[in-house]
SERO-4910 file (N, C-alpha, C, O; in steps of 0.05 Angstrom, whole numbers):
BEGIN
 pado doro    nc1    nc2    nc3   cac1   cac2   cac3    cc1    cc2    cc3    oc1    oc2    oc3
  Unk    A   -485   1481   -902   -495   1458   -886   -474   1451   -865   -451   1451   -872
  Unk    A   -480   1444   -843   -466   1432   -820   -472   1413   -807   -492   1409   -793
  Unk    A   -449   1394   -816   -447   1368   -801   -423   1359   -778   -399   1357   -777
  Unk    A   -438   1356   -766   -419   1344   -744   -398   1323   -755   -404   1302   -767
  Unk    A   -371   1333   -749   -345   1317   -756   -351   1285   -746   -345   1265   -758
  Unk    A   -363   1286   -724   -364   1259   -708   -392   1237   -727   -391   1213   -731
  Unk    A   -407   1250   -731   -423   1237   -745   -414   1230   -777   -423   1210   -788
  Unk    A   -398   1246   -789   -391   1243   -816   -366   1216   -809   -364   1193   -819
  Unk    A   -350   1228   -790   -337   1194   -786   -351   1175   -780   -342   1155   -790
  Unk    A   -372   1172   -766   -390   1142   -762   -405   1137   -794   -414   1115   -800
  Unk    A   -406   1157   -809   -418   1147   -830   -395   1136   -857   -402   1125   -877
  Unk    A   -372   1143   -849   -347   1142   -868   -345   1114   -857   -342   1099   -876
  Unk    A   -346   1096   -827   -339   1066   -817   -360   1056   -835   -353   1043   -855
  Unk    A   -384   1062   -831   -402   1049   -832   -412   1037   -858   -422   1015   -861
  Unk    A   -408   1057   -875   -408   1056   -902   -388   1059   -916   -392   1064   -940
  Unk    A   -366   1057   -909   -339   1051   -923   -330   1068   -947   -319   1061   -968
  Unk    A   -342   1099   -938   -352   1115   -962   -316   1141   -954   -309   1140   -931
  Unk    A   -302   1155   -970   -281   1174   -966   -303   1200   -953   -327   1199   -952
  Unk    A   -284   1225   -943   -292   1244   -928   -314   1265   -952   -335   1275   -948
  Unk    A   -294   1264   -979   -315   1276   -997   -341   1268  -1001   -360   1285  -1002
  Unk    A   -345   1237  -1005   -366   1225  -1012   -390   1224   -993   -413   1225  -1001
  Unk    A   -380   1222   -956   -401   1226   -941   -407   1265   -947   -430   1272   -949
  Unk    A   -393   1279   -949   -400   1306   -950   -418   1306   -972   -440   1316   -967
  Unk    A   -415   1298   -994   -430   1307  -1012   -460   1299  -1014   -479   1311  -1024
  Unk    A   -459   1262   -997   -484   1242  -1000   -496   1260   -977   -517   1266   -988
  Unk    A   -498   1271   -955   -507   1285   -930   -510   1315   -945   -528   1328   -934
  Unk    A   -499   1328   -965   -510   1339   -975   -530   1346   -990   -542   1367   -988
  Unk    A   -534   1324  -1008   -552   1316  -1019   -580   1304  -1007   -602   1308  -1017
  Unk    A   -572   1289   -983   -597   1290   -971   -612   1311   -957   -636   1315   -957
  Unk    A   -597   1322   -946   -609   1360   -942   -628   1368   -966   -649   1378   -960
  Unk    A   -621   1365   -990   -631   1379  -1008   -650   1369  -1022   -664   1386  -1033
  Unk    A   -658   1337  -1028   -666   1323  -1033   -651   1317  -1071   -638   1297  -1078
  Unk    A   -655   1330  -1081   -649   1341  -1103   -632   1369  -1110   -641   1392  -1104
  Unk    A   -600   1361  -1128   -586   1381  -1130   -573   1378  -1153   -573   1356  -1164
  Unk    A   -555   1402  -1167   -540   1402  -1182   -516   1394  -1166   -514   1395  -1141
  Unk    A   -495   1387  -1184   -465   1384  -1188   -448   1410  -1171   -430   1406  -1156
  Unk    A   -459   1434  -1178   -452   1450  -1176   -456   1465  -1146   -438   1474  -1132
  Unk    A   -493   1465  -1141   -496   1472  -1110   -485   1446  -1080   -486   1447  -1055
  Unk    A   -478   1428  -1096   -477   1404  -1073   -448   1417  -1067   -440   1423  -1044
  Unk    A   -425   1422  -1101   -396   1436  -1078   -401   1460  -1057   -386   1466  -1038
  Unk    A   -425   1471  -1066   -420   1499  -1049   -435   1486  -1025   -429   1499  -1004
  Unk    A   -448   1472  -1020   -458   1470   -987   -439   1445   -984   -426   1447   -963
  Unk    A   -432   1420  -1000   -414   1408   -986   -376   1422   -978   -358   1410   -967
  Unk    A   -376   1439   -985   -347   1450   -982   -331   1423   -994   -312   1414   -980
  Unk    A   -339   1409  -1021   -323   1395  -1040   -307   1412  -1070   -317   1426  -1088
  Unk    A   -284   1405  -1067   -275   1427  -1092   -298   1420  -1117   -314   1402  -1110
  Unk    A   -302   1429  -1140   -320   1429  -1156   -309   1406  -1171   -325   1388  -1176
  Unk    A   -279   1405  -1180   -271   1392  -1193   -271   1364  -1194   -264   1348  -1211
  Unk    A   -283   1358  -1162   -285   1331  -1145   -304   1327  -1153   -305   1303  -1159
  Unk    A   -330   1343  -1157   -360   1330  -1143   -363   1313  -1168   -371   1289  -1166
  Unk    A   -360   1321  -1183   -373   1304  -1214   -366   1270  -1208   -377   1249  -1213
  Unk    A   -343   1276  -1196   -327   1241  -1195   -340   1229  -1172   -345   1205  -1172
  Unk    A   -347   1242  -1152   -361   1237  -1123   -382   1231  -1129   -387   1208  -1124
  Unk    A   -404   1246  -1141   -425   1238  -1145   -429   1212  -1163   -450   1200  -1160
  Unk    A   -411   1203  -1182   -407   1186  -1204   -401   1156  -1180   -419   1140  -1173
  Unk    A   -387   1155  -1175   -383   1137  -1146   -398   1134  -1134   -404   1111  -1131
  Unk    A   -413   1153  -1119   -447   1142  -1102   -458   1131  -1111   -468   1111  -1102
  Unk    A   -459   1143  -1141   -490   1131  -1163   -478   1102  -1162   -493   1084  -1154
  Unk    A   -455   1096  -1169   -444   1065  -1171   -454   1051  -1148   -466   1030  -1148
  Unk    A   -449   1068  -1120   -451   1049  -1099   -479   1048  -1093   -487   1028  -1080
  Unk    A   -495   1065  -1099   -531   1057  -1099   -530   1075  -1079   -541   1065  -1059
  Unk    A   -519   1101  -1074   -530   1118  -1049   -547   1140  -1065   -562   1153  -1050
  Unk    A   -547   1147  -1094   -563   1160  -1111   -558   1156  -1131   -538   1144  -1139
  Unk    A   -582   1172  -1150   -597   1174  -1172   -587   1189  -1199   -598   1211  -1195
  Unk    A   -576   1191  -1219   -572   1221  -1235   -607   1224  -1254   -616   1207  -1269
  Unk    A   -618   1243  -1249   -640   1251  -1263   -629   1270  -1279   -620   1292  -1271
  Unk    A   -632   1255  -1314   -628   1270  -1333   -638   1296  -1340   -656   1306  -1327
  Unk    A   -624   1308  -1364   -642   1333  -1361   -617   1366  -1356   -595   1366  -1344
  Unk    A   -628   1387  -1367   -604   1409  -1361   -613   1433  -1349   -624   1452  -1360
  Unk    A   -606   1430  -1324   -576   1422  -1314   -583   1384  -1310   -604   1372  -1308
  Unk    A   -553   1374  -1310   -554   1347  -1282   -559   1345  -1268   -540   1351  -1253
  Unk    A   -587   1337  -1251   -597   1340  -1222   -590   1313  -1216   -597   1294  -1230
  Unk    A   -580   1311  -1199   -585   1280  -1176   -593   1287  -1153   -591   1308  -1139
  Unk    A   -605   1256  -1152   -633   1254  -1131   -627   1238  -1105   -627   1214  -1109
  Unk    A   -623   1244  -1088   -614   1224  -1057   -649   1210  -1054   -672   1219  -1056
  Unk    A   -632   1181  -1048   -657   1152  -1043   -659   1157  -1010   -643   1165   -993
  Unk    A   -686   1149  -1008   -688   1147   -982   -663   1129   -959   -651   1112   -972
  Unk    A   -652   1132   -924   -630   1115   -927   -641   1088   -927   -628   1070   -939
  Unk    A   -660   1084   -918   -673   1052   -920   -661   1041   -938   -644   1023   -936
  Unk    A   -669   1051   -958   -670   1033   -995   -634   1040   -993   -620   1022  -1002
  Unk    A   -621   1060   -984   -600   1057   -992   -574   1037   -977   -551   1031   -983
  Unk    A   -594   1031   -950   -578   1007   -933   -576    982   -948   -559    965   -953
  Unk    A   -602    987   -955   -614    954   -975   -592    950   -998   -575    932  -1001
  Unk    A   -600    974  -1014   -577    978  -1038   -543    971  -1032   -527    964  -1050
  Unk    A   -537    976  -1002   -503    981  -1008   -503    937  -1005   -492    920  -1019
  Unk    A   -518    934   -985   -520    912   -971   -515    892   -986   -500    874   -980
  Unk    A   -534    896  -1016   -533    880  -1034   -508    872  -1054   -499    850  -1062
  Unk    A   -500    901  -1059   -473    908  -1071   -456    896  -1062   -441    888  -1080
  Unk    A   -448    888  -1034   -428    884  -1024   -439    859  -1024   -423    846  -1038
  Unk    A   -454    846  -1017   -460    810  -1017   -447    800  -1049   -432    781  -1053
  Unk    A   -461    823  -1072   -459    816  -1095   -427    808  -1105   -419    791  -1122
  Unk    A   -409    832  -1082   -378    832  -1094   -367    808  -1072   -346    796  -1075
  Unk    A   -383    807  -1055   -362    787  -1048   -371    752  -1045   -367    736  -1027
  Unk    A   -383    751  -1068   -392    724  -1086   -375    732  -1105   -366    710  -1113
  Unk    A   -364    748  -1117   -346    745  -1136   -326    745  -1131   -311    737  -1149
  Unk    A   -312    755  -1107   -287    755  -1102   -278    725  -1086   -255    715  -1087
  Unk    A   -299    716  -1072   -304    683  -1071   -295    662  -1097   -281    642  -1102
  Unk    A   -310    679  -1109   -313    652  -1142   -280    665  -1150   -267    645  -1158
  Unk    A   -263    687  -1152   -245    678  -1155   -229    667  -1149   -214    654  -1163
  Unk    A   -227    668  -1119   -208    660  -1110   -208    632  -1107   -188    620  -1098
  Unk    A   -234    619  -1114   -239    584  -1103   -223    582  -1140   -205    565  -1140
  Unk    A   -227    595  -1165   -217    590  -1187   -188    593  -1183   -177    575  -1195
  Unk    A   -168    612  -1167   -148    611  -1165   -128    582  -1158   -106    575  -1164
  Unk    A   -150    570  -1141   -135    541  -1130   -121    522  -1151   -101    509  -1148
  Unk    A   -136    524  -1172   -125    503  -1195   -116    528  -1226   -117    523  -1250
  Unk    A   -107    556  -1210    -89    565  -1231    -55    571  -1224    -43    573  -1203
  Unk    A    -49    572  -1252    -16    574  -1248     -5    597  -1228     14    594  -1213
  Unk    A    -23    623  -1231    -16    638  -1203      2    622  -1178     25    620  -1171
  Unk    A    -24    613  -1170    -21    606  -1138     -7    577  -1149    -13    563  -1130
  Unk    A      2    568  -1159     33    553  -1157     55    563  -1158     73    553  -1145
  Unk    A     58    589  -1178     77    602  -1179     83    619  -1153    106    625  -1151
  Unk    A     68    627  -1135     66    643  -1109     76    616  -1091     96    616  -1077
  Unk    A     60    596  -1094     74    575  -1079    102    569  -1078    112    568  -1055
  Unk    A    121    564  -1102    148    566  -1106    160    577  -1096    179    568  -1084
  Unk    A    152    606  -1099    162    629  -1092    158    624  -1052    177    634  -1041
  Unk    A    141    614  -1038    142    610  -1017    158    590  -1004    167    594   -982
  Unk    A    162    572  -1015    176    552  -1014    206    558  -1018    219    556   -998
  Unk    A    216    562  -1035    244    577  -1037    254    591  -1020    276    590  -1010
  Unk    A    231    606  -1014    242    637   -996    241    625   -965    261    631   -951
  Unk    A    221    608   -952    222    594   -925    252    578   -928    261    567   -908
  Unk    A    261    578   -944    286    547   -935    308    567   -925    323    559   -908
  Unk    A    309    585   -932    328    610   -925    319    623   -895    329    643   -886
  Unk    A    299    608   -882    290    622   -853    295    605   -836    295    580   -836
  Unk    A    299    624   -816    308    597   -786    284    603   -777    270    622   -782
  Unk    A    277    576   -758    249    568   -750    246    591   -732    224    603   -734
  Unk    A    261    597   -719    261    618   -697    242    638   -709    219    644   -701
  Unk    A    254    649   -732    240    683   -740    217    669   -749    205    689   -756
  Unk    A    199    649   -754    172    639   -766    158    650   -730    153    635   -711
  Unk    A    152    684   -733    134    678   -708    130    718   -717    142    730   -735
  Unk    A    110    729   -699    101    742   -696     72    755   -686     52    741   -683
  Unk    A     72    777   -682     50    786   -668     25    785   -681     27    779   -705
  Unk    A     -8    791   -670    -24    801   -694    -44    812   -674    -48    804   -651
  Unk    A    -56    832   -686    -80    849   -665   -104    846   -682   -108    845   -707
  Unk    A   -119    842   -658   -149    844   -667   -157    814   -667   -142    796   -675
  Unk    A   -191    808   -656   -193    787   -654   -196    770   -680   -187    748   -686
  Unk    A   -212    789   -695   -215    769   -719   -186    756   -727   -183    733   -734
  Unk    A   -163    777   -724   -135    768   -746   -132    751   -727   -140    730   -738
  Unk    A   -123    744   -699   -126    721   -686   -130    696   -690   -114    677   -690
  Unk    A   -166    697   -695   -177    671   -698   -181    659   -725   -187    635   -729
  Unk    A   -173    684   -753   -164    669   -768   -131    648   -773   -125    629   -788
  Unk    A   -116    664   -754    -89    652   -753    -88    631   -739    -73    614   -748
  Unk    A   -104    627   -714   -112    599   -708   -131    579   -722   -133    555   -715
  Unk    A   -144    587   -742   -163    569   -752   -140    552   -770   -138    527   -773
  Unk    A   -119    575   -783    -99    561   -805    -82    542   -776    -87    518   -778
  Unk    A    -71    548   -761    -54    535   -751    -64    504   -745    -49    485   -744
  Unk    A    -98    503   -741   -113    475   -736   -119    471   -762   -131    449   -762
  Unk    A   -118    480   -783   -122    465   -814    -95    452   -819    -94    432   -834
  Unk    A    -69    462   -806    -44    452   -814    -41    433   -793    -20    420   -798
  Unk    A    -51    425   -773    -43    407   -746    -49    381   -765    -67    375   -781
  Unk    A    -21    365   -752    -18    329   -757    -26    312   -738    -42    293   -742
  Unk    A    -14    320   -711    -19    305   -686    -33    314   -662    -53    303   -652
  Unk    A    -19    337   -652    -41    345   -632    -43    374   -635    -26    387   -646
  Unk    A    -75    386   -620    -75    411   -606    -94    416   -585   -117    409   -578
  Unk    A    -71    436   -577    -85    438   -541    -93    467   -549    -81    484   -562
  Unk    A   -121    466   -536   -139    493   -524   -132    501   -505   -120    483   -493
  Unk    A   -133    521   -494   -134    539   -463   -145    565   -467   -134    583   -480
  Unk    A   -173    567   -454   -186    584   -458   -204    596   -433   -212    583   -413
  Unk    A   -210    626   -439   -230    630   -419   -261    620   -424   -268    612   -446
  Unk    A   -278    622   -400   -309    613   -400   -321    626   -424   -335    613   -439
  Unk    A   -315    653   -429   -328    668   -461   -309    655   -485   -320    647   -505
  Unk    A   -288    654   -483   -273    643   -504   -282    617   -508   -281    611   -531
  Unk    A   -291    598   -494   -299    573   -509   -321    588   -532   -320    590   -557
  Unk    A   -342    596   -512   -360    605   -534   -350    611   -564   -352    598   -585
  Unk    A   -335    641   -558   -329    646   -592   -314    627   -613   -309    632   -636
  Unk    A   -306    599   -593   -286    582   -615   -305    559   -622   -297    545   -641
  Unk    A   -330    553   -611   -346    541   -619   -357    553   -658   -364    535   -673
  Unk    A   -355    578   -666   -357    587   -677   -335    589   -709   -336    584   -733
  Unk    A   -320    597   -691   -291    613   -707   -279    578   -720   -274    572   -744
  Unk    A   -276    556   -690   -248    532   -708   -279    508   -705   -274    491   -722
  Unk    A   -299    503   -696   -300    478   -695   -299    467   -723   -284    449   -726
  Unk    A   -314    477   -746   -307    455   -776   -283    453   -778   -271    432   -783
  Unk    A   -270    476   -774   -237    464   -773   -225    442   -750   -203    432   -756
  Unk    A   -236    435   -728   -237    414   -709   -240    393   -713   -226    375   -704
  Unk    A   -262    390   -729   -283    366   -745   -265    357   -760   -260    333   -759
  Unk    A   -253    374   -776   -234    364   -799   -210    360   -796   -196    353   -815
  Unk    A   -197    365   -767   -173    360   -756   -170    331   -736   -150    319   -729
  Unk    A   -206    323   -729   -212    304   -720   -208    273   -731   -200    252   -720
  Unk    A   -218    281   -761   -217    262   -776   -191    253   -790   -188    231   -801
  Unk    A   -171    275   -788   -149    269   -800   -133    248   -772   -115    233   -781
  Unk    A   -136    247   -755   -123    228   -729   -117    257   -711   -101    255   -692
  Unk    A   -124    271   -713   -111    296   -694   -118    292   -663   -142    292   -656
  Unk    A   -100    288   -647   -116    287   -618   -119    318   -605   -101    334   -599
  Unk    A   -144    321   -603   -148    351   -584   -158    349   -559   -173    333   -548
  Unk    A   -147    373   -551   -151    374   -518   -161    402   -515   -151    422   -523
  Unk    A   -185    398   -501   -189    432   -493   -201    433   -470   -218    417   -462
  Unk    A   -185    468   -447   -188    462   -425   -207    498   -418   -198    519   -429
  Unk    A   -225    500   -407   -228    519   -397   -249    523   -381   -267    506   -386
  Unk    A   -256    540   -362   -273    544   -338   -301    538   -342   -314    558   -348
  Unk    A   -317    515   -342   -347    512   -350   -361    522   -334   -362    512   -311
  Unk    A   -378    546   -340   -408    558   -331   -436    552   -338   -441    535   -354
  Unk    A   -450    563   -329   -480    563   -343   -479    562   -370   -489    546   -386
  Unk    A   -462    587   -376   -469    600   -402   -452    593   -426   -455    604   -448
  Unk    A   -434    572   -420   -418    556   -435   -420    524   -435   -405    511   -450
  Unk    A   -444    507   -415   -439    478   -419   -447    470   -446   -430    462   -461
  Unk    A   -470    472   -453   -468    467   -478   -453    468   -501   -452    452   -520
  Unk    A   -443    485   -499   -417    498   -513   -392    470   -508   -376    458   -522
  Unk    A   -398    470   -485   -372    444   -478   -371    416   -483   -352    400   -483
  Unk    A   -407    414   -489   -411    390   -496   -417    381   -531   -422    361   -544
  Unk    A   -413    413   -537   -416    401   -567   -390    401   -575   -384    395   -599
  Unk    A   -369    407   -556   -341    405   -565   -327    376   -570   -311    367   -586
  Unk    A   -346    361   -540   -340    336   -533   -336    325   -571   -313    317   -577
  Unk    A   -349    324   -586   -355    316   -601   -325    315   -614   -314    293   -609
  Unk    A   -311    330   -626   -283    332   -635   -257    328   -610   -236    316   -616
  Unk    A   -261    337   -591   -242    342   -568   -251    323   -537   -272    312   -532
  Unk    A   -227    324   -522   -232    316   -501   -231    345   -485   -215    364   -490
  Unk    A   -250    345   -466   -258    375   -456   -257    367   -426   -266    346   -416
  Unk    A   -246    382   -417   -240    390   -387   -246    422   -369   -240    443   -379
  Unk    A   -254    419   -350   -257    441   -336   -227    449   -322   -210    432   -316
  Unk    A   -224    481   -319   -211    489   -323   -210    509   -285   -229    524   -280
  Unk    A   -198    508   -274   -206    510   -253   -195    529   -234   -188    516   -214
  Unk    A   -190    555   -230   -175    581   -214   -147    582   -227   -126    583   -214
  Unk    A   -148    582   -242   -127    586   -271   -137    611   -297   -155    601   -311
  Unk    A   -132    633   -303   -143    640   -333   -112    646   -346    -92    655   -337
  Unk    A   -120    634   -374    -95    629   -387   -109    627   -414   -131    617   -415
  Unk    A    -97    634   -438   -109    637   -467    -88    632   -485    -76    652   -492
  Unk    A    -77    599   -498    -59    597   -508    -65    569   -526    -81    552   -518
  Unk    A    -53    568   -547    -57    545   -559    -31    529   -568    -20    539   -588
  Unk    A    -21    505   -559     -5    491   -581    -19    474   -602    -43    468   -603
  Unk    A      5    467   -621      1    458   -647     23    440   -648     46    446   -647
  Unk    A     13    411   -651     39    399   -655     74    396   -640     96    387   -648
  Unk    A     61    410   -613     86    407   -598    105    423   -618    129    417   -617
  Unk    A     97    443   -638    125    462   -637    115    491   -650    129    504   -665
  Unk    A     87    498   -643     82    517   -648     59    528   -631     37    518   -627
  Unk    A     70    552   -623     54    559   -604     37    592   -604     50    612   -609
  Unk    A     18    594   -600      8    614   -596    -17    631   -572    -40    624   -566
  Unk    A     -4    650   -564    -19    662   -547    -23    681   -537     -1    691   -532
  Unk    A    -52    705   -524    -62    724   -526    -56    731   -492    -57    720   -470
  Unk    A    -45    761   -509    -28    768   -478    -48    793   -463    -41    809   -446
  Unk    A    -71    789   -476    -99    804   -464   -116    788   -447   -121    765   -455
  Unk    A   -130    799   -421   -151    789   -410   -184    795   -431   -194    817   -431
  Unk    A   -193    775   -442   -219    781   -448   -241    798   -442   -255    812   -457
  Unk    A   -240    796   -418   -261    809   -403   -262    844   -409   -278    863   -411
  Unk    A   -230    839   -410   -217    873   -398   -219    891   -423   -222    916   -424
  Unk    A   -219    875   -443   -211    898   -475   -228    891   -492   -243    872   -489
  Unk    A   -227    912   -519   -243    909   -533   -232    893   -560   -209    893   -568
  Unk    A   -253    880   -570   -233    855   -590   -220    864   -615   -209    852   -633
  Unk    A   -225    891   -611   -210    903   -637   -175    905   -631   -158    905   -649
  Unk    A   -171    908   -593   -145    913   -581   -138    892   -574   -116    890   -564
  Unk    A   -152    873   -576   -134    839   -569   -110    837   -582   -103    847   -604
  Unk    A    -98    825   -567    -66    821   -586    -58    788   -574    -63    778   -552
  Unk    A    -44    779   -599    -37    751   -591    -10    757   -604     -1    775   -617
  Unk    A     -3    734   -595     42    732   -599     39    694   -615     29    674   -604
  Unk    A     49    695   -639     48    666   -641     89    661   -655    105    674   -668
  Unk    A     88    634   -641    125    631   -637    126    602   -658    114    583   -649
  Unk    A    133    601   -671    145    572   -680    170    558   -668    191    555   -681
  Unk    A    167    548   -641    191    539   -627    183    512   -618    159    510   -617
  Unk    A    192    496   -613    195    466   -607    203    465   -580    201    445   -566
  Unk    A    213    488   -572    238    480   -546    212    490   -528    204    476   -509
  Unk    A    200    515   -534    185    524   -511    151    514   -513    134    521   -496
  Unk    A    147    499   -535    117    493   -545    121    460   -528     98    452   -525
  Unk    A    136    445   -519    146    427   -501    147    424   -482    141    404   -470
  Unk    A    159    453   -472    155    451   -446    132    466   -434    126    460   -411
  Unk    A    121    481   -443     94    495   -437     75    465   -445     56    463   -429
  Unk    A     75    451   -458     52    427   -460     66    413   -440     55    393   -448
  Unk    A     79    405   -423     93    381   -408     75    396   -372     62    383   -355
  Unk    A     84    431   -371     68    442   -353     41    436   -351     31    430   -330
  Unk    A     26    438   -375     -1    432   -382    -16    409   -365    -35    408   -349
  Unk    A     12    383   -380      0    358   -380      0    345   -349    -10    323   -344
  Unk    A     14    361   -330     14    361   -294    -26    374   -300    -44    357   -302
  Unk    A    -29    392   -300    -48    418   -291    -79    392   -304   -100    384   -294
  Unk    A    -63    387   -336    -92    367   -346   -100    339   -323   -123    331   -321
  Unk    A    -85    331   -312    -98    312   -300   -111    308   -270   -117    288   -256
  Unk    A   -111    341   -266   -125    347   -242   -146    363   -246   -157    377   -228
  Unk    A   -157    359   -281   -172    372   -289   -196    356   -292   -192    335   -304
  Unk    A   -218    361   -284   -242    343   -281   -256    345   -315   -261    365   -329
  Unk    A   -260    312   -319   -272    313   -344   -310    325   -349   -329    318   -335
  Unk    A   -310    348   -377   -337    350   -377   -354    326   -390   -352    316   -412
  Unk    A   -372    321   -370   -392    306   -371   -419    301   -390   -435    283   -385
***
């Protein structure tokens, strides 16, 4: 059997399956029904593999074992087996949820706490900084940095970036609102973002943003973070942001700001 290398990698992303496992499940669907034995010889899987390979599909719901001698297994249509992985994975990660909300009130995660706490007193503020790629790692690192904010934080964003933060921080906004947090957020309002600007109004004071693009956030006047990619230009898997724990430069980059904010026209 021959499969295209390029298609067996889109099916290895997609289904989160190793190189044996798509070889063997694409073999199996060729055949509809096979032994253990003919799936190594058209999958080019050592023999010694398939038994464990096929044992692993059957787990993940991509097939069937039909009893009986020899061991035949049976490949599910892919429909039922999209349905099937879809479920699996909702199923595991309600449990990996429920542990970890149980972890909050076990001795673990105090003891990890300690251990964090000890080990930060030995760090200069300086080294509390580093890089992170990809948008998601991003906007989860900003969502923590506005769950940890006391006093203020400033937005600076592009016309699409409001959008995606409407998404990613506002409950975290809401909840940074209520604690006294003052927020500020500035970026280019279009068509395709007012709304977007006015449901921000709600947590933030929102400003248009005006022949400027700039993508940065402070925290509290001493932590700062920001994405040294144009939006438009890359794909959000190659975004990269730089975040600094400094006071000296999270100061004076908000003091630049606070000239630029008041020639900034309020959204309406």
């Amino acid at each position: 059997m021959i499969v295209k290398d390029e298609f067996l990698s889109r099916l290895r992303k997609i289904f989160e399956l190793n190189l044996y496992e798509v070889k063997v499940w694409t073999a199996l669907l060729s055949r509809g029904t096979s032994t253990a034995g003919e799936l190594s010889n058209i999958s080019d899987v050592p023999r010694s593999r398939t038994y464990d390979i096929l044992e692993s599909l059957e787990k993940k719901g991509f097939i069937i074992m039909k009893l009986g001698k020899p061991i035949k297994f049976v490949a599910l249509k892919p429909e039922e087996v999209v349905e099937r992985v879809k479920k699996n994975l909702m199923k595991d990660t309600q449990e990996r949820t429920k542990r970890l909300e149980r972890l909050k009130g076990d001795d673990v995660l105090q003891e990890l706490k300690v251990l964090f706490t000890k080990g930060i007193k030995f760090v200069e503020p300086s080294d509390l900084s580093g890089s992170l790629k990809g948008r998601q790692n991003l906007y989860n690192h900003l969502d923590m940095l506005v769950r940890e904010a006391e006093k203020t934080i400033t937005i600076v964003t592009t016309a699409e970036g409001l959008n995606r933060k409407l998404e990613a921080l506002l409950p975290s906004l809401e909840k940074a609102k209520k604690r006294g947090v003052q927020i500020r957020i500035a970026a280019p309002i279009d068509n395709n973002n007012t709304k977007v600007a006015k449901d921000f109004k709600k947590v933030a004071e929102v400003r248009k943003l005006e022949d400027i693009k700039a993508r940065f956030v402070v925290i509290d006047s001493n932590q700062v973070m920001f994405m040294l990619l144009d939006d438009e230009k890359f794909h959000p898997n190659y975004d990269i942001g730089v975040w600094i724990n400094t006071e000296f430069f999270a100061q004076a980059l908000e003091q630049l700001f606070d000239l630029a904010w008041k020639e900034m026209k309020p959204v309406k």
